[in-house]
Structure formats: structure tokens, C-alpha cells
Backbone as CSV, one residue per row, in Angstrom:
resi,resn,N_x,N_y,N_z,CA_x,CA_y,CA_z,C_x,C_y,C_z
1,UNK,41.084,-62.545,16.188,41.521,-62.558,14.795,40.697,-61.570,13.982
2,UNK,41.404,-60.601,12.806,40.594,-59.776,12.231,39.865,-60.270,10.988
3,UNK,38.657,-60.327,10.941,38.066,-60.426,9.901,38.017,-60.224,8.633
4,UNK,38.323,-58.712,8.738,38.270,-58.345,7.311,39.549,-57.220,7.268
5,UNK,39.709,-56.971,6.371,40.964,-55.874,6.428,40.996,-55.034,6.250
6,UNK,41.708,-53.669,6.361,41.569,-52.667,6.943,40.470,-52.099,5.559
7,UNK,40.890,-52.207,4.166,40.360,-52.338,2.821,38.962,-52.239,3.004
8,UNK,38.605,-53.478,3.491,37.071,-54.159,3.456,36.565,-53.325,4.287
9,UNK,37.012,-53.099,5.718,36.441,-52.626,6.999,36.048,-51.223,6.592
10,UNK,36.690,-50.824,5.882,36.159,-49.012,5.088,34.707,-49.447,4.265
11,UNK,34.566,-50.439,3.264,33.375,-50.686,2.505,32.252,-51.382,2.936
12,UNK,32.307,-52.123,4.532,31.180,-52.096,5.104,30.145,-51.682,5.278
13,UNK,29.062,-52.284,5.595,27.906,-51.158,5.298,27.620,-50.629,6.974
14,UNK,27.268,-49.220,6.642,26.729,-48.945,8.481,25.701,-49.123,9.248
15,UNK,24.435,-49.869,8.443,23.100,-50.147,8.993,23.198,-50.765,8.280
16,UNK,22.276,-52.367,8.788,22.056,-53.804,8.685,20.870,-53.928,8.960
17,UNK,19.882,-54.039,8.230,18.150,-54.363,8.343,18.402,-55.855,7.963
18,UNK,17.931,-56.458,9.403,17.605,-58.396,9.018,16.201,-58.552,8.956
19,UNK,15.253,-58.931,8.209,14.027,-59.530,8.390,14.531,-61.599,8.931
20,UNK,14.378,-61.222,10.143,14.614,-62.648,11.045,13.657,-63.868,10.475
21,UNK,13.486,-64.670,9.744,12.167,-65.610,9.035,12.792,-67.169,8.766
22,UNK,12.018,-68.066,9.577,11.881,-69.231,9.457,12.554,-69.879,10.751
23,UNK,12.087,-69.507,11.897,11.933,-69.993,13.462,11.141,-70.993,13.443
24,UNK,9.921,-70.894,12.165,8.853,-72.184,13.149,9.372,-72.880,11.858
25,UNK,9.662,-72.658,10.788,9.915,-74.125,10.136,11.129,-74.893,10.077
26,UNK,12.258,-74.380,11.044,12.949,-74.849,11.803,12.747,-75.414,12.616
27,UNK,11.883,-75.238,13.300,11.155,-76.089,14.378,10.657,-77.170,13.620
28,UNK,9.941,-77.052,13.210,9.436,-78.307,12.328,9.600,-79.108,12.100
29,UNK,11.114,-78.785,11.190,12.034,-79.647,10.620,12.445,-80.737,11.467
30,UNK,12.693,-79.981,12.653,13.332,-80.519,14.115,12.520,-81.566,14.890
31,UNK,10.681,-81.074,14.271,9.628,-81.942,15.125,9.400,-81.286,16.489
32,UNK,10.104,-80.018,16.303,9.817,-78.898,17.785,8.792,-78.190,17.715
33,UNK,8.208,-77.626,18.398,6.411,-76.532,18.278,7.995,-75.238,18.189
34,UNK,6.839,-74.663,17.246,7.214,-73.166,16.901,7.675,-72.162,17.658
35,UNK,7.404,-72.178,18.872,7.789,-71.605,20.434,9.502,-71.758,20.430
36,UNK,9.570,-73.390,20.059,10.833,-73.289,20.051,11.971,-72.874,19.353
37,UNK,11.344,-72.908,17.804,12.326,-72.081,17.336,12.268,-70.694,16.861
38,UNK,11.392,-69.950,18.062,11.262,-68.545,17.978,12.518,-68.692,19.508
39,UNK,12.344,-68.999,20.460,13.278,-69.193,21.348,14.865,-69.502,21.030
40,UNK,14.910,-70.225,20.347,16.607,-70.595,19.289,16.506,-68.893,18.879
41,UNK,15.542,-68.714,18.043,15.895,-67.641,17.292,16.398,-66.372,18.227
42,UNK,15.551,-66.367,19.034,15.707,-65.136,20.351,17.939,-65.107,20.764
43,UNK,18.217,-66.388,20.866,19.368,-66.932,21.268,20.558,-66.381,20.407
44,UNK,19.804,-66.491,18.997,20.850,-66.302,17.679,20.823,-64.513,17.714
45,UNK,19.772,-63.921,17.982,20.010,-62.235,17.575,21.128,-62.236,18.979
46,UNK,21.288,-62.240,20.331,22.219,-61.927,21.107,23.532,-62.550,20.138
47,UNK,23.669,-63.352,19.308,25.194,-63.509,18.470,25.418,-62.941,17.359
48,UNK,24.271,-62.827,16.784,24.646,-62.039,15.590,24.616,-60.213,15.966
49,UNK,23.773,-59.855,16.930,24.272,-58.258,17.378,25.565,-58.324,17.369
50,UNK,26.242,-59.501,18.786,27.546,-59.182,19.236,28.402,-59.374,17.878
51,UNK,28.099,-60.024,17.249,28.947,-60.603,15.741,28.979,-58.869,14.996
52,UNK,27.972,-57.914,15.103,28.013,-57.000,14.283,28.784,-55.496,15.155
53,UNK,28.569,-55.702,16.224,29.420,-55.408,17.154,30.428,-55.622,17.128
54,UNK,30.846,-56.470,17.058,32.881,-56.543,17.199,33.585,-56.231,15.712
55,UNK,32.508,-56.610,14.704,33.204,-56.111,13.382,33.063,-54.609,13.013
56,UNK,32.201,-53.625,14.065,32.248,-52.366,13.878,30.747,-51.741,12.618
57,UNK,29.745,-53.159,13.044,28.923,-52.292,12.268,27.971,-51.199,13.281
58,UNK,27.370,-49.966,13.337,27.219,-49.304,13.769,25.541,-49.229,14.345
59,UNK,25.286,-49.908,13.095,23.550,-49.860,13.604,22.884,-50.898,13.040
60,UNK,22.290,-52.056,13.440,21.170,-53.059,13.119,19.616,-52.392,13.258
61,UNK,19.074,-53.088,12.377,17.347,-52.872,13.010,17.012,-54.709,12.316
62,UNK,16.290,-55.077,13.517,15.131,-56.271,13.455,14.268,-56.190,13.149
63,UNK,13.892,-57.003,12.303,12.444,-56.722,12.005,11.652,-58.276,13.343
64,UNK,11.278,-57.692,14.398,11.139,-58.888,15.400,9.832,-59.535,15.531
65,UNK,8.586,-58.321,14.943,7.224,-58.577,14.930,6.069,-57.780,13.799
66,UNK,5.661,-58.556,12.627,5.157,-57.252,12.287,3.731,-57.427,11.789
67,UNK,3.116,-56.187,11.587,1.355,-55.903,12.123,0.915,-57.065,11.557
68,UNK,1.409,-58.111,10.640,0.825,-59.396,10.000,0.726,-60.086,10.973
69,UNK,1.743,-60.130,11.644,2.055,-61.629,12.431,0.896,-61.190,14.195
70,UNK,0.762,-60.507,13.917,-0.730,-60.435,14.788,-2.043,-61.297,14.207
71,UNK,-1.765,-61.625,13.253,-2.397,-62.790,12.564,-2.283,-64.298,12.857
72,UNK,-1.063,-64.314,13.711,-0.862,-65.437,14.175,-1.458,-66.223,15.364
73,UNK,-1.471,-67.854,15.642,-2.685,-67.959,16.626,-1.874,-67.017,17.928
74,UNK,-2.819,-67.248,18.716,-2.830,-66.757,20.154,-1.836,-67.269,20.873
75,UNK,-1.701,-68.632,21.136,-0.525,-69.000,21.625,0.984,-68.780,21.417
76,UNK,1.021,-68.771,20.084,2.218,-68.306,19.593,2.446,-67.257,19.560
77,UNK,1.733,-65.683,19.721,2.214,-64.554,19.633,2.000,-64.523,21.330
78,UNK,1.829,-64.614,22.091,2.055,-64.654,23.589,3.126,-65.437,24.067
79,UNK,3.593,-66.212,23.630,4.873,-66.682,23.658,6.238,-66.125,22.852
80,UNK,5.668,-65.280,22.053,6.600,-64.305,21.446,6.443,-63.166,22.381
81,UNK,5.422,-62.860,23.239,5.652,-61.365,23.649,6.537,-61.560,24.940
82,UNK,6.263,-62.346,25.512,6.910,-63.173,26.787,8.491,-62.969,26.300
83,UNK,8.878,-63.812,25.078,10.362,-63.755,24.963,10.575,-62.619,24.598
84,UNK,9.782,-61.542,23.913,10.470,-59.897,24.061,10.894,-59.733,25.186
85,UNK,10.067,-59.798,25.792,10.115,-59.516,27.785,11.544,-59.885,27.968
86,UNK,11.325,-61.215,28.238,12.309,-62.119,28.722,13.639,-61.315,28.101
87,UNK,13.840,-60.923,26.903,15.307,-60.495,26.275,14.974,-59.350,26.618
88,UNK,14.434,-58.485,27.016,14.709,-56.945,27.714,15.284,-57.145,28.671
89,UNK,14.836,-57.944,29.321,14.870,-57.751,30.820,16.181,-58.580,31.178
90,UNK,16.972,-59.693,30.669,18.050,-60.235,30.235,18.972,-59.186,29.784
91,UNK,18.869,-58.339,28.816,20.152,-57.791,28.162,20.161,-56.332,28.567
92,UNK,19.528,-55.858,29.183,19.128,-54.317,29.239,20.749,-53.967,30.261
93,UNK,21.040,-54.895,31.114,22.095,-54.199,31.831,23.229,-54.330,31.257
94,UNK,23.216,-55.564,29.955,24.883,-55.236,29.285,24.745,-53.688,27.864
95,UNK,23.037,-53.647,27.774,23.155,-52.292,26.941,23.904,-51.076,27.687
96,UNK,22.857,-51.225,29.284,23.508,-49.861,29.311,25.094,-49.831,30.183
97,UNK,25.539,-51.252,30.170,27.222,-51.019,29.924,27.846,-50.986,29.155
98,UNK,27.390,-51.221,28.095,27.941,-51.409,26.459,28.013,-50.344,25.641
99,UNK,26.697,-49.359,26.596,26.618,-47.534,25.760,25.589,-48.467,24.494
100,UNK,25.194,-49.249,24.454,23.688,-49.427,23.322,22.529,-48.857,23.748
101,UNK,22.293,-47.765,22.566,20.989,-47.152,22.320,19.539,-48.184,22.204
102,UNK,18.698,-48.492,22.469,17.765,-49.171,22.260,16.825,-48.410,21.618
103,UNK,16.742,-48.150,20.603,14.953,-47.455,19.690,14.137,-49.043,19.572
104,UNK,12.833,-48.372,18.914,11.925,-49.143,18.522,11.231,-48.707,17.385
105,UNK,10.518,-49.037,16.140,9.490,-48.121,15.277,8.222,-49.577,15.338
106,UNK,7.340,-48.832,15.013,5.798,-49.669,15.115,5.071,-49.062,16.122
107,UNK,4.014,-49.622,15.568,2.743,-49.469,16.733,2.595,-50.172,17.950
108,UNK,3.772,-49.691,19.000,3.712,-50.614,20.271,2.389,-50.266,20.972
109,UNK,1.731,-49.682,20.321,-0.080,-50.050,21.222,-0.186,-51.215,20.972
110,UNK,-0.084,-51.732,19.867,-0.528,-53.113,19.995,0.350,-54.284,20.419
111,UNK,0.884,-54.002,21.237,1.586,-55.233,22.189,1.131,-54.987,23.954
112,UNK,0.630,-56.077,23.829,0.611,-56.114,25.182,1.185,-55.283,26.147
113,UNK,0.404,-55.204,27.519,0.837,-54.322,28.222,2.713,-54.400,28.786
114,UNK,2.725,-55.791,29.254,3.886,-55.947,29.995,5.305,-55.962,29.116
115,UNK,4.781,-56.169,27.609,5.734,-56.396,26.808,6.158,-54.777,25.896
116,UNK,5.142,-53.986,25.933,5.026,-52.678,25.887,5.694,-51.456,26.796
117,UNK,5.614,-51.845,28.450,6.005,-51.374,29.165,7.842,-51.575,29.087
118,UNK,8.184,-53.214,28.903,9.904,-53.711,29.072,10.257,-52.495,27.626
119,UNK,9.896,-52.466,26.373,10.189,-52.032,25.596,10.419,-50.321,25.868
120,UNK,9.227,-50.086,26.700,9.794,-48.482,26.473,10.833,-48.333,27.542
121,UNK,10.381,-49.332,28.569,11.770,-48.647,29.627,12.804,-48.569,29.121
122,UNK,13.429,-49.996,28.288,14.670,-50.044,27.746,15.246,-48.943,27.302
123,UNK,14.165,-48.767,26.006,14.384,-47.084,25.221,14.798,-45.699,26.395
124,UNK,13.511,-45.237,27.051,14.368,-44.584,27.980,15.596,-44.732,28.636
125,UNK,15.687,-45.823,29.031,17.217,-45.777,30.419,18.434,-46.363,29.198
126,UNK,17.702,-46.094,28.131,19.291,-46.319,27.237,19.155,-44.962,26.233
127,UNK,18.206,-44.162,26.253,18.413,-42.760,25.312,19.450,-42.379,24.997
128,UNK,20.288,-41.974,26.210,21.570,-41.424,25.851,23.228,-41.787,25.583
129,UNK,22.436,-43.335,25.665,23.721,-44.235,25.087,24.452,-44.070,23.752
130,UNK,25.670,-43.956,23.111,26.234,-43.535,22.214,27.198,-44.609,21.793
131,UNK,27.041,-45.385,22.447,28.356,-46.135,21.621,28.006,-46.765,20.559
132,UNK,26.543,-47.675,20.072,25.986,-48.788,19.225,24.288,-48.309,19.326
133,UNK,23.981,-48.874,18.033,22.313,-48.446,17.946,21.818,-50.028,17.387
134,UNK,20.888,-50.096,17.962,20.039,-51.293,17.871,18.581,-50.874,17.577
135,UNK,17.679,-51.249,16.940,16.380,-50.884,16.647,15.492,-52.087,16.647
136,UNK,14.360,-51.647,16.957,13.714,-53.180,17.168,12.286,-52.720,16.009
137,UNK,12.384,-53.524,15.276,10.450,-53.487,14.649,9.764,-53.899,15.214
138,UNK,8.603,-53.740,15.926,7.681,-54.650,16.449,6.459,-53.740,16.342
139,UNK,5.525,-55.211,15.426,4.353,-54.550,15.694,4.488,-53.643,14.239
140,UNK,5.102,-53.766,13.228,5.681,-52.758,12.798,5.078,-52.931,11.650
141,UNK,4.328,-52.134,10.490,4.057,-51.995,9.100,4.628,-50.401,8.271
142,UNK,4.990,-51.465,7.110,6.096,-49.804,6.887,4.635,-48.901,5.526
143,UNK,3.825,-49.739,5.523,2.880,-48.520,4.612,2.152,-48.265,5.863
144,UNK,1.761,-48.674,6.781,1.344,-47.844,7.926,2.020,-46.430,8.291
145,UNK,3.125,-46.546,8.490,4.464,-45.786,8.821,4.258,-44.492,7.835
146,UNK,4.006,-45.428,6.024,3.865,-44.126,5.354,3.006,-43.342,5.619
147,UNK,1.644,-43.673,5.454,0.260,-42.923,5.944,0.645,-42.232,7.475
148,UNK,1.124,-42.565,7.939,1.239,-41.544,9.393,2.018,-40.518,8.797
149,UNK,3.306,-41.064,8.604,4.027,-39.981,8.112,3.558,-38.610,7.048
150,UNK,2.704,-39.425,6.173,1.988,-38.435,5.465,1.198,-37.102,6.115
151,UNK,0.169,-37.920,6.977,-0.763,-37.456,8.016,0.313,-36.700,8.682
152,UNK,1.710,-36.482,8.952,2.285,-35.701,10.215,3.047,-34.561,9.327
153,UNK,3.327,-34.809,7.775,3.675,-33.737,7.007,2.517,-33.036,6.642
154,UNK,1.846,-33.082,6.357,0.471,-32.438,6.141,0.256,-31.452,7.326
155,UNK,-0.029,-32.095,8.396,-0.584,-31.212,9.392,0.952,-30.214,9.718
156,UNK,1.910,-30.590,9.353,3.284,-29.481,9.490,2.754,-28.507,8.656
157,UNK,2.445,-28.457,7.519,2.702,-27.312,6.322,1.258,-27.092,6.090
158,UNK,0.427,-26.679,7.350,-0.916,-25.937,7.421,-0.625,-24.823,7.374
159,UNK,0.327,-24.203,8.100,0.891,-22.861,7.414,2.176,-22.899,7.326
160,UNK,3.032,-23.223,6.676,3.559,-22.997,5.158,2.901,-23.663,4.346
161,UNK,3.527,-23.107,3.222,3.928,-23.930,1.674,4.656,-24.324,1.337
162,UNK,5.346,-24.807,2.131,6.951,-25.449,1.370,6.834,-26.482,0.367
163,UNK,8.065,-26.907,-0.007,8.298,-27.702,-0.952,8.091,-29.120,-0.637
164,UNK,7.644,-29.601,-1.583,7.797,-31.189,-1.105,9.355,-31.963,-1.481
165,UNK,10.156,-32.036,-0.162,11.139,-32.513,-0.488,10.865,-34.190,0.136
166,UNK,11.940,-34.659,-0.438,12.056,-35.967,0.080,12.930,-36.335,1.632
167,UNK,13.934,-35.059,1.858,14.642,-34.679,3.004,13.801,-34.347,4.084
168,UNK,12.566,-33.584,3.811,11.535,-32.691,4.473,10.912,-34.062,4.830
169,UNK,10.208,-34.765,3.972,9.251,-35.824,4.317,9.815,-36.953,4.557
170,UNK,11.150,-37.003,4.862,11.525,-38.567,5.802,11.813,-38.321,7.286
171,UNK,12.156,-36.655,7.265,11.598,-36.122,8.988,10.460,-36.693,9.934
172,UNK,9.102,-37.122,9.028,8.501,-37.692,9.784,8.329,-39.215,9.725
173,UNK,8.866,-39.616,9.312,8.846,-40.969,8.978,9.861,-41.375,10.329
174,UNK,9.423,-42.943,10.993,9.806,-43.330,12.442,11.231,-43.192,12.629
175,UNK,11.853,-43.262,11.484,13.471,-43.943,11.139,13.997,-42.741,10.838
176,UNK,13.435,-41.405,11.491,14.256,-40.031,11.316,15.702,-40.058,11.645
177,UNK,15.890,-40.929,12.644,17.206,-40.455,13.467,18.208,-41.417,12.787
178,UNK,17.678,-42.710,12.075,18.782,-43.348,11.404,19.230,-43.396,10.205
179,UNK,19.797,-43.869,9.865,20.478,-43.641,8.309,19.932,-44.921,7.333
180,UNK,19.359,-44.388,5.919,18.675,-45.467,5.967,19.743,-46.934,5.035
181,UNK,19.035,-48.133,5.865,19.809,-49.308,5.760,20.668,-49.883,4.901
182,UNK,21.598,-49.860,4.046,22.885,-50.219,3.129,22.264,-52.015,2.887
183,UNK,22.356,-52.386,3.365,22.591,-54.244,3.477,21.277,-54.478,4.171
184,UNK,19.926,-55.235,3.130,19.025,-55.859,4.348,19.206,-57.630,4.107
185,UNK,19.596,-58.515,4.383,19.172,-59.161,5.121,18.092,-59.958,5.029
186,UNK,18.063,-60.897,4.463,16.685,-61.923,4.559,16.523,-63.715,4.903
187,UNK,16.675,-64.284,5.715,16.809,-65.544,5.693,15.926,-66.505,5.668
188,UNK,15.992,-67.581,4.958,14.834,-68.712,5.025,14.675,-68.558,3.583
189,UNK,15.597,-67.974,2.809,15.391,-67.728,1.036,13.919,-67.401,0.543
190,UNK,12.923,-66.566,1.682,12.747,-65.794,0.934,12.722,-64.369,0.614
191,UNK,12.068,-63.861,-1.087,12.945,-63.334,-1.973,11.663,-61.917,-2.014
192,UNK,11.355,-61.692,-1.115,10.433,-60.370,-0.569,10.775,-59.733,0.837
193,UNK,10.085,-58.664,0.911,10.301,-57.681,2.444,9.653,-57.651,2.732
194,UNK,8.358,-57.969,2.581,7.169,-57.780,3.732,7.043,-57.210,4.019
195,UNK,6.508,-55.684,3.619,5.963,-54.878,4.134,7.353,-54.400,5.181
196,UNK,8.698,-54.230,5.028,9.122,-53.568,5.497,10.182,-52.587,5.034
197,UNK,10.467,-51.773,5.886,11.465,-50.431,5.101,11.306,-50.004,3.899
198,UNK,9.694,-50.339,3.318,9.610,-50.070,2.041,10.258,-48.735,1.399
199,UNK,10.252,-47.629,2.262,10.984,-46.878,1.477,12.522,-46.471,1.663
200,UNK,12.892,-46.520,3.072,14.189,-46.236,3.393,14.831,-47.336,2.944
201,UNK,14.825,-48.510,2.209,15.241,-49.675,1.254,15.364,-49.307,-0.351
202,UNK,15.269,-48.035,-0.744,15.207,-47.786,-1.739,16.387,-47.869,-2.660
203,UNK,17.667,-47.985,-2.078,18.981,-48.217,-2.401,19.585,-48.982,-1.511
204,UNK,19.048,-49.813,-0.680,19.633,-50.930,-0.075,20.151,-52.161,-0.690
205,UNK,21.183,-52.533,-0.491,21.547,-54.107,-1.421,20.451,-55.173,-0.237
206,UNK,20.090,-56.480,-0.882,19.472,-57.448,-0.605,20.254,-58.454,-0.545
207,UNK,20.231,-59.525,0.317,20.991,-60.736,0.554,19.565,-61.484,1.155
208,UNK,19.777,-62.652,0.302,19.029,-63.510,0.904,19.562,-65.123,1.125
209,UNK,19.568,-65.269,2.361,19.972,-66.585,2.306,18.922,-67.399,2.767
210,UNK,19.152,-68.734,2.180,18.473,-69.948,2.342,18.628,-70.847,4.035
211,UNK,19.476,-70.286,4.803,19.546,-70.564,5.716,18.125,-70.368,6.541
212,UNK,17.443,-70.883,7.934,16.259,-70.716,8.741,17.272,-69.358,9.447
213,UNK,16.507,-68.854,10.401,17.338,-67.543,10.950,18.146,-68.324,12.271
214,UNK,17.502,-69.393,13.035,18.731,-70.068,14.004,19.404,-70.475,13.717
215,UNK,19.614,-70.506,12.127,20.704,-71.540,11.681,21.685,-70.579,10.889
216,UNK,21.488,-69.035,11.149,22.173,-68.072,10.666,23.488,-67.567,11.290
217,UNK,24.578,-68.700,11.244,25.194,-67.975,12.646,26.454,-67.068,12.136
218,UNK,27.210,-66.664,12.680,28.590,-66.009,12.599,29.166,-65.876,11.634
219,UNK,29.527,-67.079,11.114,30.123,-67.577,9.380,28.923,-66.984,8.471
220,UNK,27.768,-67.565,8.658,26.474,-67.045,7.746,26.186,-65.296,7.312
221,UNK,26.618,-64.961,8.696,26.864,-63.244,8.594,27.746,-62.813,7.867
222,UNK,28.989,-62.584,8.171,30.277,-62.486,7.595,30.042,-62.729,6.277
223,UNK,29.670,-63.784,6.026,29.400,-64.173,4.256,28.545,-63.211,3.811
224,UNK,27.690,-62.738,4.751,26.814,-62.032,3.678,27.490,-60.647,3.751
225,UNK,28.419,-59.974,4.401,29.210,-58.835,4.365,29.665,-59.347,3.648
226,UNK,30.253,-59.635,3.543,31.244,-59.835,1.815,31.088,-60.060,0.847
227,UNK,29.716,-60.708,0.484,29.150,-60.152,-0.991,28.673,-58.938,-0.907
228,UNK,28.305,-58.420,0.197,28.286,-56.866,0.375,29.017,-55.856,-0.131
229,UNK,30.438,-56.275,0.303,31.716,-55.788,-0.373,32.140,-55.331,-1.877
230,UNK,31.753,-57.410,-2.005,31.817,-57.492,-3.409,31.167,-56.217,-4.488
231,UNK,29.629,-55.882,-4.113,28.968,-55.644,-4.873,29.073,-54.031,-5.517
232,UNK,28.939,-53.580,-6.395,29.206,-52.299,-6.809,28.079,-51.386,-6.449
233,UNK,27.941,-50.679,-5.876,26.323,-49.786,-5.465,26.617,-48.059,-6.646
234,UNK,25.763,-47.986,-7.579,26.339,-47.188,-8.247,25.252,-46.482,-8.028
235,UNK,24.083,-46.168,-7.595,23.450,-44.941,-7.241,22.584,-44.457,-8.466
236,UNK,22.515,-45.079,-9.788,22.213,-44.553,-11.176,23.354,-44.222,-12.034
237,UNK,24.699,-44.298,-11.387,25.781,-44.001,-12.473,26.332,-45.264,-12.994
238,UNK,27.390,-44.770,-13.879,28.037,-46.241,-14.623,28.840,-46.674,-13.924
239,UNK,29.434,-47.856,-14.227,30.809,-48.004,-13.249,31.707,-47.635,-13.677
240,UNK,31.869,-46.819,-15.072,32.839,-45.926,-15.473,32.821,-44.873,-14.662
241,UNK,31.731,-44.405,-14.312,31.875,-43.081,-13.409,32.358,-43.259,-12.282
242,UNK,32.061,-44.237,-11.441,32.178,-44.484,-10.596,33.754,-44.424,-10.607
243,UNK,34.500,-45.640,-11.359,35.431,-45.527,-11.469,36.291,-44.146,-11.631
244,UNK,35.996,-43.303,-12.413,36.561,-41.479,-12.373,36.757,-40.864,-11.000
245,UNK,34.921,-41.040,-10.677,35.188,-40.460,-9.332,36.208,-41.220,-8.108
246,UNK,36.149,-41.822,-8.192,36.955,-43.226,-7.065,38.725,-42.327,-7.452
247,UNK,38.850,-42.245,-8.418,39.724,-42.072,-8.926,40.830,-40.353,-8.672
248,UNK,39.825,-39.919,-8.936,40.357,-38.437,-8.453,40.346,-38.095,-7.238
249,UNK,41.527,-37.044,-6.887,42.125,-36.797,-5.112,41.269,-36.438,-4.509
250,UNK,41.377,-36.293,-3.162,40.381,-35.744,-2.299,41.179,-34.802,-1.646
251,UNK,40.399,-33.479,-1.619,41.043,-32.419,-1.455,41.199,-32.200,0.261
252,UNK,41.935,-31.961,0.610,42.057,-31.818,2.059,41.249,-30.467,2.922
């Protein structure tokens, strides 16, 4: 059955940034250890990809781990690196039948070896996949990201002088190759990003739902595309303008 119509399916957005949040107090709720509802949660991204997949969105990024949550005890982030593992090593053969690209941005030095190693293979033996892009955060701080990036424009224009563009300086920034995110995504109601996509979010719409992220399913998605829809993204113009431009032909 089609979702949305042919109408809607044009005003979709093409990149979907989820910050995934509230696995362990789902657990909680439940009287489960936190393990478990990082495990639910692990369960729910294989439905909500395929969910963004069949409606034709083009590119997700997760936010799955980030340089905070290395703050977390010991047990629990080793049981998170394990289920990275575990879902590489699980889904890697329907990526590369599916034609899914696998990237990553963050500092995968700091993940463990074995969970470091599943991650880059993926990336390699899916490089040249073209059909769907998937991105994983891990490990990931986006003012980290800036300061590198800074540090990698700088050392470019030791000899030149060029201009400081904003085109020029998102070249080095991790998220060169994607487009940056339309729709992010936040569940567990709350009403911050954490330190992520701070800047390629700069014209992103925000959705936040009150839902835990295992409890985010299919229906929960969909809903949030469609206030997506709903919403007017005017860029700094009016919606009179908007309206003009919308309005006049497009020249062939």
C-alpha cells in the first residue's frame, strides 16, 4: 500500500538525521537493565532503515554512539560495542545485496578494536554500493569534527589565499560526501542535539517525539514525515515569496 502520494513523495526530505535516545529508560520502565533496551533499540533501526527504504528516502545517518557516552559505565558501553559488532556482522550481506553504502563519521580510534575493525570492513566491501546510503555516528562529536575540519582547511591554504567560503570549508568537514540533513529526528522528547550535526543542521527541520526510540516504530516515522511535509522551509524568505516562486514556470 502507498503511503504517501505521488504530491507528498516529491516534498520528502532526502537525508534523515535520528539522534536514537531513551533505550535505557525504556528499559527501566520495563524493570529491564539497559543492555536491554539498547538491544530492542538495535532491533528497531533494522525497521525503521527498511521503513525509510521502501518510502524512498535516500540517506539516514544515526547518531549510534557519541564521544559523551564514553562516559558511560564500562559494562554498558561494551555491551554496546558487542551489539555494533553483532549488527555488522548480521546485516552486512543484505547491504551488499541491497547496493547500501555503509559510511561512518567520528573518531573510530576510540572504539574498540573488534568493533572498529566490523565497522571499517563494512565501509570498504560496501564503497561502491549505489543504491541507499546509511551513515553511522559513532564515537562521534560534531565540535570535534569542527576543530579538525578547521585544522584540515588551514593546512590546505598554506599556499593559497583563497577565500573563506562556506562551500570550500564543508569540504573538510566528515559529511563531505552527503547532503546536509532536511529532517533530524529526536526521540524520548528531548528538545536538544547533543553535540551533533551542529553545523550541517543549520536549516534542518526538528521533530521531536516523546516516544523512547524502541517504541519508535513505523506509524511513529511516517508521522514524523508528514509534519515534515506539512511544514514550510523558507530559507529566510516570506511565504509570499515563496509562494511567487512556487508559482512561476519552469523553463525547460
Amino acid at each position: 500500500m502507498q503511503v504517501f502520494t505521488p504530491e507528498e513523495q516529491k516534498q520528502l526530505p532526502k537525508h534523515i538525521a535520528i539522534i536514537m535516545d531513551g533505550n535505557g529508560r525504556w528499559a527501566k520502565s520495563l524493570g529491564k537493565p539497559r543492555l536491554f533496551g539498547h538491544r530492542n533499540g538495535v532491533k528497531n533501526v533494522r525497521d525503521i532503515v527498511n521503513a525509510a527504504r521502501a518510502i524512498g528516502i535516500p540517506y539516514v545517518t544515526l547518531y549510534a554512539f557519541s564521544q559523551e557516552n564514553q562516559n558511560r559505565p564500562s559494562e554498558e558501553k561494551s555491551g554496546l560495542m558487542k551489539l555494533l559488532q553483532e549488527f555488522i556482522k548480521i546485516e552486512l550481506n543484505g547491504m551488499q545485496r541491497d547496493g547500501i553504502r555503509l559510511r561512518a563519521i567520528g573518531d573510530l580510534r576510540g572504539l574498540p578494536d573488534y568493533a572498529r575493525k566490523a565497522v571499517e570492513d563494512a565501509i570498504e566491501k560496501t564503497k561502491t554500493n549505489q543504491s541507499w546510503n546509511l551513515t553511522l555516528a559513532l564515537n562521534y562529536s560534531s565540535r570535534q569534527e569542527v576543530l579538525q575540519a578547521v585544522s584540515s582547511y588551514c593546512e590546505s591554504q598554506d599556499e593559497r589565499n583563497g577565500e573563506l567560503t562556506w562551500a570550500g570549508f564543508a569540504e573538510h568537514l566528515e559529511t563531505k560526501d552527503l547532503p546536509d540533513p532536511d529532517l533530524i529526528i529526536r526521540t524520548s522528547g528531548e528538545f536538544r542535539l547533543s553535540n551533533f550535526l551542529l553545523l550541517q543542521a543549520a536549516y534542518a527541520e526538528i521533530f521531536v517525539s516523546p516516544l523512547h526510540w524502541p517504541e519508535f516504530d513505523r506509524k511513529a516515522f511516517e508521522d514524523a514525515l508528514r509534519e515534515y511535509i506539512r511544514r514550510e522551509r523558507r530559507f529566510g524568505k516570506t511565504s509570499e515569496q515563496l509562494t511567487t516562486q512556487n508559482s512561476l514556470p519552469h523553463s525547460s
